[in-house]
C-alpha positions in Angstrom: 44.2 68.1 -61.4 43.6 64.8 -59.5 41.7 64.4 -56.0 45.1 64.5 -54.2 45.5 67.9 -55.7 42.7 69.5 -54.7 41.5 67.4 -51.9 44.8 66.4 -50.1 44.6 63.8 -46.8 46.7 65.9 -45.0 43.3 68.5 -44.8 41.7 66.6 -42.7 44.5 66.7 -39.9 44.7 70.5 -40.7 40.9 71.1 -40.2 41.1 68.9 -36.9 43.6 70.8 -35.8 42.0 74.1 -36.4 38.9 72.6 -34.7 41.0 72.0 -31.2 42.5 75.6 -31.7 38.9 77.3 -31.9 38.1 75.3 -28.9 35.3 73.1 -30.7 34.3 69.5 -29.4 33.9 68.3 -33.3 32.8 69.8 -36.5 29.5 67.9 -38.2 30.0 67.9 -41.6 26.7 67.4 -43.8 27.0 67.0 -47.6 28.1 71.0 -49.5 30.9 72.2 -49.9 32.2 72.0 -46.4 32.1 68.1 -46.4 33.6 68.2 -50.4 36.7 70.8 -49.2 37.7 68.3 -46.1 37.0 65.2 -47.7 36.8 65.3 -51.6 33.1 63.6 -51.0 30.7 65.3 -52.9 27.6 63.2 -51.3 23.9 63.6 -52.4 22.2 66.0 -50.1 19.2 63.3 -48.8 16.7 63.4 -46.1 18.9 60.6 -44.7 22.1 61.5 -42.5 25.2 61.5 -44.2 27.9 63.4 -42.0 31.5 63.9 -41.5 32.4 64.1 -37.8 35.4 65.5 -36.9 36.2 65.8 -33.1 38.8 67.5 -32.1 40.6 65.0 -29.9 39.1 61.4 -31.1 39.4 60.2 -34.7 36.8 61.2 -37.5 34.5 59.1 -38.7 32.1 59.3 -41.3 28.0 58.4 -40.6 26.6 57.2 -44.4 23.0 55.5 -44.7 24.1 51.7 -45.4 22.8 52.3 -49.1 25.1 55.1 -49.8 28.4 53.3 -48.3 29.5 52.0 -52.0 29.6 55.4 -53.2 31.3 57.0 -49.9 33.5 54.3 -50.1 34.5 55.0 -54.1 34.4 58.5 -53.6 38.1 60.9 -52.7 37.2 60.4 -49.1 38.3 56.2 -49.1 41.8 58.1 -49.2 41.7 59.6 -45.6 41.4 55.7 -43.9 37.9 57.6 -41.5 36.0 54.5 -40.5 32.1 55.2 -42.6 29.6 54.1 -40.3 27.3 52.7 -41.8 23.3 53.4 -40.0 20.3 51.1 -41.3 16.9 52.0 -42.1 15.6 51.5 -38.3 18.6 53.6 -37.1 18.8 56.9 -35.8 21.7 58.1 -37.1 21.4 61.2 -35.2 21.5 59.4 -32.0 24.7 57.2 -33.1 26.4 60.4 -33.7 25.8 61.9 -30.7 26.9 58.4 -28.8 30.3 58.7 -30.1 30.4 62.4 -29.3 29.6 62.6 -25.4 29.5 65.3 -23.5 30.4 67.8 -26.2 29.7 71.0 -25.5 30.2 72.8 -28.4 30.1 71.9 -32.1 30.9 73.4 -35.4 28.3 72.2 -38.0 28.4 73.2 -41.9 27.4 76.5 -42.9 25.0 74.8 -45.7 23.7 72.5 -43.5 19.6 71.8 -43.6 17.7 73.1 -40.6 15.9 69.5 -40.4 19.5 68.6 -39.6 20.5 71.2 -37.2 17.1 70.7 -35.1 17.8 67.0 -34.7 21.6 67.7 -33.2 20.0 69.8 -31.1 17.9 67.2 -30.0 20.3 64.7 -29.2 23.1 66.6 -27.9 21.1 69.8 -26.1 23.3 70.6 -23.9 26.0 71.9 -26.8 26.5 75.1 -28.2 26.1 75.3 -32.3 28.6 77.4 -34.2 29.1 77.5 -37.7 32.4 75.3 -39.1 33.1 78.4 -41.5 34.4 80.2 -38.2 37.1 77.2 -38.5 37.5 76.3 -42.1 37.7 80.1 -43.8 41.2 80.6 -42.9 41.7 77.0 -45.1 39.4 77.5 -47.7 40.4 81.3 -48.1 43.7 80.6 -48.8 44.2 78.1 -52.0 47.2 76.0 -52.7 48.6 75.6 -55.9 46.3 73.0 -57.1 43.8 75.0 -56.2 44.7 77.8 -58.0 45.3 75.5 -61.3 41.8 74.1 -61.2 40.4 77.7 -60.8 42.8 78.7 -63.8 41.4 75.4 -65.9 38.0 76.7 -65.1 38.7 80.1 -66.0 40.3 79.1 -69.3 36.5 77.1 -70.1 34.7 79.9 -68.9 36.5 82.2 -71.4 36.0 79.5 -74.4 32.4 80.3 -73.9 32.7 84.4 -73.7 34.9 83.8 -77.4 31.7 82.3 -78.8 29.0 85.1 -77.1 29.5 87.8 -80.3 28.1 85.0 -82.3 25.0 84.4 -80.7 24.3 88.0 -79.8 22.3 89.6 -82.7 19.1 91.8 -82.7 15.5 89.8 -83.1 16.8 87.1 -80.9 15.2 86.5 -77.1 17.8 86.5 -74.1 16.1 82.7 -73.3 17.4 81.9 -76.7 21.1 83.2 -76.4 21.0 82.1 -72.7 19.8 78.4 -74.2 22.8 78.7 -76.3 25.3 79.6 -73.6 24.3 76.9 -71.3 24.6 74.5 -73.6 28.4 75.5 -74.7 29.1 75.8 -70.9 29.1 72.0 -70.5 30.4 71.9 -74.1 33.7 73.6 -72.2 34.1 71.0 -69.8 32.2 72.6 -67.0 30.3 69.7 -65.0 26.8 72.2 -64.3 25.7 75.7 -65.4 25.7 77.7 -62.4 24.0 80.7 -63.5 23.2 82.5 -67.2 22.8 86.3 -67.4 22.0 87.9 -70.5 20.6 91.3 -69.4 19.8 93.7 -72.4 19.0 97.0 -72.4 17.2 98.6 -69.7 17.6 94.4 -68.3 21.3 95.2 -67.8 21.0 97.6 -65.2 19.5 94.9 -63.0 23.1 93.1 -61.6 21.4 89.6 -60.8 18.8 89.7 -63.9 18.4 86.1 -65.0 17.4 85.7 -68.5 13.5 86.9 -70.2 11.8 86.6 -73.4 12.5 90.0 -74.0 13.8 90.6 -77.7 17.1 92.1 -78.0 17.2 95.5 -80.2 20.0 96.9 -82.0 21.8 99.6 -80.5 21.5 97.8 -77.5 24.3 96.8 -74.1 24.2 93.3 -73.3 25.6 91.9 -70.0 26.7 88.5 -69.9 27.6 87.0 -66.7 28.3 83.1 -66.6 29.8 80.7 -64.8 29.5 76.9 -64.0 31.7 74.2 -61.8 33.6 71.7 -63.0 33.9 67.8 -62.5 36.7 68.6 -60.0 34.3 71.5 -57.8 36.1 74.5 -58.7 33.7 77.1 -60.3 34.2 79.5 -63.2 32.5 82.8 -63.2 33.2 86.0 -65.8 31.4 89.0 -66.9 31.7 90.8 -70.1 29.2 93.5 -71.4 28.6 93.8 -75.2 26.7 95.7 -77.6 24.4 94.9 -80.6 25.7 97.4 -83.3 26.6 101.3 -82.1 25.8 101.5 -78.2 24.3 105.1 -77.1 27.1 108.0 -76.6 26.6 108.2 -72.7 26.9 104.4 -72.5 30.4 104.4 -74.2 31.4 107.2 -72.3 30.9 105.5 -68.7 32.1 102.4 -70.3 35.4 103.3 -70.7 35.0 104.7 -67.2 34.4 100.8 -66.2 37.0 99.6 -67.7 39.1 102.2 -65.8 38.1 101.0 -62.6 38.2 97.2 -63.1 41.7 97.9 -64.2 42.9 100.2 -61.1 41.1 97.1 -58.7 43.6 94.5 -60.6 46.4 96.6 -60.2 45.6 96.9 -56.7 46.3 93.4 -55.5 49.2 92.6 -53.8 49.9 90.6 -50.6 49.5 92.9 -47.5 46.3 95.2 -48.8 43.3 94.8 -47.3 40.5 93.9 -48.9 38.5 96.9 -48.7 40.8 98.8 -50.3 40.4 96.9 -53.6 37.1 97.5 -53.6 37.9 102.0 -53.1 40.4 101.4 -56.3 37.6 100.6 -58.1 34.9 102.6 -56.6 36.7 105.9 -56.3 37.7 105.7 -60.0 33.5 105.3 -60.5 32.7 108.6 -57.9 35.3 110.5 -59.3 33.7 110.4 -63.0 30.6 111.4 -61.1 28.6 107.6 -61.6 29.3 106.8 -58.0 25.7 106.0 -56.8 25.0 103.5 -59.7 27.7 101.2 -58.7 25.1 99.5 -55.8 27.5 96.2 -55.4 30.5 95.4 -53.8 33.5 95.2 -56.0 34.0 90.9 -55.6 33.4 87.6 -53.9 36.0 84.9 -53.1 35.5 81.7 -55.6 36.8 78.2 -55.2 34.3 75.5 -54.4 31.4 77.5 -54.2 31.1 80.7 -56.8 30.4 83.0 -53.3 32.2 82.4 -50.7 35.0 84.5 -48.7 37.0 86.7 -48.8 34.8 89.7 -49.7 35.6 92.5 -51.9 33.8 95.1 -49.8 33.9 97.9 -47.5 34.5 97.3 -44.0 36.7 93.9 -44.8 39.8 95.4 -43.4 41.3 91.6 -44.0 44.4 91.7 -45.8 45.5 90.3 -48.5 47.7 86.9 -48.5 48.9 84.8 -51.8 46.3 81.9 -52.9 43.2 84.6 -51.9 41.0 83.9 -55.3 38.4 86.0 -55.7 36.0 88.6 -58.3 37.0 92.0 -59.3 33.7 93.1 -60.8 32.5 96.8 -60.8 29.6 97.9 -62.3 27.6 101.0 -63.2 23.7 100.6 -63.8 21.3 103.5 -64.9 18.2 102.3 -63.5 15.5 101.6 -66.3 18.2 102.4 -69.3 21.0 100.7 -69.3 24.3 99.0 -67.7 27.5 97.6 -67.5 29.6 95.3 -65.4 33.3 93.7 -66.3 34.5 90.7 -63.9 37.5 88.9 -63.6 38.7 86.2 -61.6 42.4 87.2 -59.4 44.4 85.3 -57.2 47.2 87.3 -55.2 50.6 86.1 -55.7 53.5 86.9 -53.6 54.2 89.9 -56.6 50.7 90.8 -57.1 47.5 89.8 -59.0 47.2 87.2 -61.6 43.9 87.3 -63.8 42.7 84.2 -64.4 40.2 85.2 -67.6 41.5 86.7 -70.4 39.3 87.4 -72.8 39.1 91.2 -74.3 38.3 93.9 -71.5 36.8 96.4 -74.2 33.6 96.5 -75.0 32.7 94.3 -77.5 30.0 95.5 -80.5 29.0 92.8 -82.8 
């Protein structure tokens, strides 16, 4: 995919637009993945101001410290023809900003945003309201266009290159540190740009859903989770869960296994446009109750993914938003038995205009190597 894929100019008319319609003055636009969605900019996050302003009625401009202009100017965001403003050392770029704004009286500014940042807009413009820009750009970002969806695909496709090679590194005797060291390094190997996260949870580590990696000494016998996931060089992250087991896995941990796999399989199914997404999440979940493992599945059933591995929609109870083609997003269930043993099987959807598309494909089964 290039930058005018995934990081079209026409955005940034779209997000102004949206701005004017939620009845913001401007959105302030601090580097994260707010500033990298609008403008393709992917801009060190420093102590000095770099920030995408985008009022809703004037054009946008970008404030860069004079020291960071050559890369601003080399990055996607020379495409969209914003004047950078360029601030010097004895500046305050703060007080430039707010110059150009006015009177606003109410701003959106970017849901990653540092509070050092935050405190000094409200310094300089006190008299407006702060809002978060996700109440204006989650109806973009939720719903990914076709290049989106192909870098997510191109990222699933690495992330799955890595699960093929997970059987042989699992074996008993070695440390999760030393099968997660392995991991990370065939992550970037892939094509991925950074290593998001490594979880290799065995044993009674598995039934912990955000373990990390520990010296602990894998045993045979044993369930392994594996949860990875990274972002490429164009932003679009990869994330995929599969569970595994050293040699022959307990009885009672096959038996809610296939129970699992049951229930990531009736969420997949599930997805279509119109559906909301809280009933993804029952598919799942009332497959889990039913088999009588209801209270060990303690997380929702998914996440939205794009340019960040979290962000909306949600895959939970209580989201009565529906589903519309280009949501991307988890479909993970799990079941833990706290201090024995776990599971968890995730895949990556998008909804089409026909359904759901998986975007990993690696084997669903449990694995035993």
């Amino acid at each position: 995919m290039t930058s005018s894929d995934l990081y079209p100019v026409s955005r940034l008319a779209a997000v102004q637009e949206a701005t004017a319609k939620a009845g913001l003055d401007a959105l302030l636009l601090t580097p994260g993945p707010d500033l990298r969605y609008v403008s393709g900019y992917d801009a060190k996050p420093l102590e000095r101001l770099t920030c995408l302003v985008v009022p809703a009625a004037a054009e946008p401009y970008m404030m860069v410290p004079r020291l960071e202009l050559p890369a601003a100017q080399a990055s996607p965001a020379a495409r969209l023809g914003v004047e950078f403003v360029a601030w010097d050392e004895t500046e305050d770029p703060y007080a430039l900003a707010a110059a150009r704004l006015g009177g606003a009286a109410k701003v959106g500014l970017a849901d990653r945003m540092w509070a050092m940042s935050s405190l000094r807009f409200r310094e300089v413009l006190p008299e407006a309201e702060q809002v978060l820009a996700g109440s204006v750009l989650r109806e973009l970002r939720m719903r990914k266009s076709p290049g989106e969806v192909a870098a997510l695909r191109e990222a699933g496709e690495a992330i799955d290159s890595v699960h093929r090679l997970v059987p042989g590194l699992l074996r008993a005797g070695r440390t999760e540190r030393e099968v997660g060291r392995d991991i990370a390094e065939a992550i970037l190997a892939s094509g991925h740009a950074t290593v998001d996260f490594v979880i290799v949870a065995s044993g009674p580590n598995a039934a912990s859903p955000h373990h990390d990696v520990s010296d602990r000494v894998i045993q045979a016998g044993e369930p392994v989770v594996v949860d990875i996931g990274g972002q490429l060089h164009n932003g679009y992250c990869s994330d995929s869960t599969r569970t595994y087991s050293v040699g022959e896995p307990p009885a009672d941990f096959a038996a809610y296994y296939e129970v699992l796999r049951r229930a990531q399989e009736a969420a997949c199914e599930a997805v279509r446009p119109g559906v909301s997404c809280e009933s993804i999440d029952a598919a799942a979940r009332d497959v889990i109750a039913e088999a009588g493992y209801g209270e060990h599945f303690i997380h929702r059933t998914g996440h939205g993914i794009g340019i960040e591995t979290h962000e909306e929609p949600y895959i939970v109870a209580g989201n009565d938003e529906p589903m519309e083609a280009g949501f991307a997003f988890s479909v993970e269930p799990g079941i833990y038995l706290a201090g024995r043993h776990g599971a968890r099987i995730e895949d990556i959807v998008v909804c089409t205009e026909s359904g759901g598309e998986r975007l990993n494909n690696t084997p669903r089964d449990l694995v035993i190597v």
